[in-house]
C-alpha positions in Angstrom: 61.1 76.1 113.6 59.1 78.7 111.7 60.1 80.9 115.2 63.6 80.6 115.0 64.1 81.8 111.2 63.2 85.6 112.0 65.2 85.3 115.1 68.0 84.1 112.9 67.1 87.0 110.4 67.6 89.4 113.1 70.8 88.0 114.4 72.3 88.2 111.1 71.0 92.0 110.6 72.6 93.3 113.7 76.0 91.2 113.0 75.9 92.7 109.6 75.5 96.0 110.7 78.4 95.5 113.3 80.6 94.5 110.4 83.6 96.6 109.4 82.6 98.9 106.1 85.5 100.0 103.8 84.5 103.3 102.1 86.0 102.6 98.5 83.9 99.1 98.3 81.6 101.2 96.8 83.2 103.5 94.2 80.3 105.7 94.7 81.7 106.8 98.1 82.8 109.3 99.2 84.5 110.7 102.6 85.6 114.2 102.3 85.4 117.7 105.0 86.7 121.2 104.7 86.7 123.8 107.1 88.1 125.5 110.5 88.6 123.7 113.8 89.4 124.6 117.2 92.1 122.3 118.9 91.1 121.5 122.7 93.7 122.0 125.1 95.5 124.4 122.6 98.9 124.0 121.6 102.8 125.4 123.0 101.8 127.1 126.3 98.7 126.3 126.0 98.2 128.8 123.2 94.6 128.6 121.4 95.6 126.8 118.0 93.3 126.8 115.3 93.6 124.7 111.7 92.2 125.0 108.1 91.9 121.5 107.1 90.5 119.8 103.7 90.5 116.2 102.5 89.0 114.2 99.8 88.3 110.7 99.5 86.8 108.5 96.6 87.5 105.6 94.2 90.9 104.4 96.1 92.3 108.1 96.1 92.6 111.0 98.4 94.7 113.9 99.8 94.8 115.4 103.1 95.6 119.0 103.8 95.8 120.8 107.5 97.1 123.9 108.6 97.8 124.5 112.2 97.4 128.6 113.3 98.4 130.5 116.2 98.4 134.1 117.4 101.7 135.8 116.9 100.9 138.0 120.2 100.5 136.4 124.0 96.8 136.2 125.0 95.1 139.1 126.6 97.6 141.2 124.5 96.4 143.6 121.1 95.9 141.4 118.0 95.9 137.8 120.2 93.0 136.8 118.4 94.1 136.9 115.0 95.5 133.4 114.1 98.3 134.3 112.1 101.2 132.4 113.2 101.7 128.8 111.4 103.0 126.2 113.4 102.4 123.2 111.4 101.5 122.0 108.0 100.5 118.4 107.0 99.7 117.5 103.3 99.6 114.1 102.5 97.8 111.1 100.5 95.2 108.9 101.8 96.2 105.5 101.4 93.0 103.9 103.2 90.0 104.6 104.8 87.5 102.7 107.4 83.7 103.6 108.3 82.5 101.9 111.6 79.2 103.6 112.5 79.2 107.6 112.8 82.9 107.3 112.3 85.3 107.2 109.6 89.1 106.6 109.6 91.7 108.0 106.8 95.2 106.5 107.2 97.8 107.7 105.0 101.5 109.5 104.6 102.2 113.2 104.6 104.7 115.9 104.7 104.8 117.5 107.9 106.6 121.3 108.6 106.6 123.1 111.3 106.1 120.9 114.8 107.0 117.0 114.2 108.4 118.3 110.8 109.5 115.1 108.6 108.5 113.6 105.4 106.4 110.4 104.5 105.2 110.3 108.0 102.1 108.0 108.7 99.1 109.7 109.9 95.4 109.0 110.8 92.5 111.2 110.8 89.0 110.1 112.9 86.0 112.3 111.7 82.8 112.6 112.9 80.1 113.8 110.1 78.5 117.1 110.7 79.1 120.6 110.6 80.1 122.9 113.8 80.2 120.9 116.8 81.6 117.4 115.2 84.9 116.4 115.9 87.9 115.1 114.5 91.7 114.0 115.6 94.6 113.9 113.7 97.1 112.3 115.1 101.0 112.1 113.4 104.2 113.0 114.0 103.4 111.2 117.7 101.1 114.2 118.8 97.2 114.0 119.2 95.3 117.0 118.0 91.5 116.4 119.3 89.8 119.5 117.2 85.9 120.6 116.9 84.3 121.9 114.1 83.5 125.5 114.3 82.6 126.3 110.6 82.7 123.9 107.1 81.2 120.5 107.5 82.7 116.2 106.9 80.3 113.7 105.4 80.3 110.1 104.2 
């Protein structure tokens, strides 16, 4: 018998650790991320797209903020690497997020201009934590946008 109660122990630790985590159970945490991404696959014609993005999390409250940029000229062409061309705009409100693992989820409503333009629209956001290199995808208004970190940093 004395066998079987660390086995149990164990059993319970890994199912634990399997178990779905809310963020706000804990008032003390927080899920937030700022910074520039790169969207893979690009955008409209396959036009690099890159976004300024920001969102805050903590105590049951949160907003959401990304900015979607493209060069006005075609690529190969003067000034087609200066992002200055907005294409889409989504600010919004966190209603709830998840944390399963390396991974956190933010589900909310937003405000959405510019492509899939409408207002209280749902959206989710999966982030990765880490700086340059993590990733994140926001998907509303029915399209995907799988994006990589290339400066700023998300933790939780």
């Amino acid at each position: 018998m004395r066998g079987k109660i660390p086995l149990i122990g164990i059993v319970l630790l890994v199912a634990a650790g399997a178990a779905q985590v809310r963020a706000d159970d804990d008032g003390s945490k927080a899920i937030q991320g700022g910074g520039t991404t790169i969207v893979t696959g690009g955008g409209p014609g396959l036009a690099p797209v890159i976004t300024k993005f920001g969102f805050h999390w903590r105590d049951g409250e949160g907003k959401f903020e990304c900015l979607a940029l493209i060069p006005s000229p075609p690529a190969g062409s003067a000034g087609s690497g200066n992002f200055d061309k907005n294409i889409m705009y989504v600010t919004g409100k966190i209603l709830s997020t998840e944390v399963h693992g390396a991974v956190a989820t933010l589900k909310g409503i937003a405000t959405v201009t510019g492509l899939g333009a409408g207002i209280n629209l749902p959206f989710t956001a999966t982030a990765e934590p880490g700086g340059p290199g993590a990733r994140m995808v926001l998907v509303v208004s029915g399209l995907t946008f799988d994006e990589i970190i290339n400066e700023g940093a998300i933790s939780f």
